[in-house]
C-alpha positions as CSV (number, residue, x, y, z in Angstrom):
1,X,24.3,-3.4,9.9
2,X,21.0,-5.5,9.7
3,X,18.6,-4.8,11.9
4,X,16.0,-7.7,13.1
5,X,12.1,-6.5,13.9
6,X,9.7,-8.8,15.6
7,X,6.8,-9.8,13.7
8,X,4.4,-7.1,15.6
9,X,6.9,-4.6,14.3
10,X,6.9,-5.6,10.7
11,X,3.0,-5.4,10.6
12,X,3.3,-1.9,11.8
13,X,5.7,-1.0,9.0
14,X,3.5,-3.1,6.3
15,X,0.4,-1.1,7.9
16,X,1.4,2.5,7.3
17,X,3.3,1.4,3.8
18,X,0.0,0.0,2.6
19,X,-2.4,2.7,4.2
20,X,0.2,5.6,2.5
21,X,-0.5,3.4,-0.9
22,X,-3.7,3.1,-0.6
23,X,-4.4,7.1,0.2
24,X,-2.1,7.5,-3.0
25,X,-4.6,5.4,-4.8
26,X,-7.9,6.1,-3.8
27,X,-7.4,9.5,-1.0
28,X,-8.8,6.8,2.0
29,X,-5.9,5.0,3.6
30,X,-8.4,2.4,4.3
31,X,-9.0,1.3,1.2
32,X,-7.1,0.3,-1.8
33,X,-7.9,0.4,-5.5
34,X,-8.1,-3.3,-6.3
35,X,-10.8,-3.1,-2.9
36,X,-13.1,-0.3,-5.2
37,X,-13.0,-2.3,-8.1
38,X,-13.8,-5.8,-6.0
39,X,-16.2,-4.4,-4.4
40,X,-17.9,-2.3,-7.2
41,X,-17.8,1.0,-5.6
42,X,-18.9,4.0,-7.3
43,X,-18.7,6.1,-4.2
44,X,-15.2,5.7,-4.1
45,X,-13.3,7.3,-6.8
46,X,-9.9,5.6,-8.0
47,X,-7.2,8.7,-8.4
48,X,-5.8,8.6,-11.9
49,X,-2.0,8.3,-11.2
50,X,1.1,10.2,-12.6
51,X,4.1,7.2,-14.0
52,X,6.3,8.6,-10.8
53,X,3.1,7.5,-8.4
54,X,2.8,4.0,-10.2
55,X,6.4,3.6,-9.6
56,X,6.2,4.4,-6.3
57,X,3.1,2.0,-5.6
58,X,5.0,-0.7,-6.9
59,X,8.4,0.1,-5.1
60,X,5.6,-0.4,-1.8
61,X,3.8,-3.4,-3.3
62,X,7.9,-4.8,-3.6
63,X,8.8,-3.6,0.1
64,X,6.0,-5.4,1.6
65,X,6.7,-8.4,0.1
66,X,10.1,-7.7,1.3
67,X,9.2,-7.3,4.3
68,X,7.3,-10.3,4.5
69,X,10.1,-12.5,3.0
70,X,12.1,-11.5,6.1
């Protein structure tokens, strides 16, 4: 059964998706990897990621752009 979500409600689910992948990338939900490397901070290590946590970062990366499609 499809469900519909206002847009408020899909930018809360695309909030704690991309703050879950960016604490798997860098340990600081704030702030994502590809953020660290624009940036240029060295303060901010980027976590070297098992192949079953790069999966699962771009499974998110494709859900939010599902998400958005919606």
């Amino acid at each position: 059964m499809p469900i519909t979500l206002s847009s408020e409600e899909k930018e809360m689910i695309v909030l704690g998706l991309t703050m879950r992948k960016n604490f798997i990338e860098t340990g600081d939900p704030l702030i994502s990897a590809q953020d660290v490397e624009k940036l240029k901070r060295t303060d901010i290590p980027i976590k070297a990621l098992s192949t079953s946590q790069m999966q699962l970062i771009i499974n998110t990366e494709r859900l939010i752009s599902k998400i958005f499609q919606v």
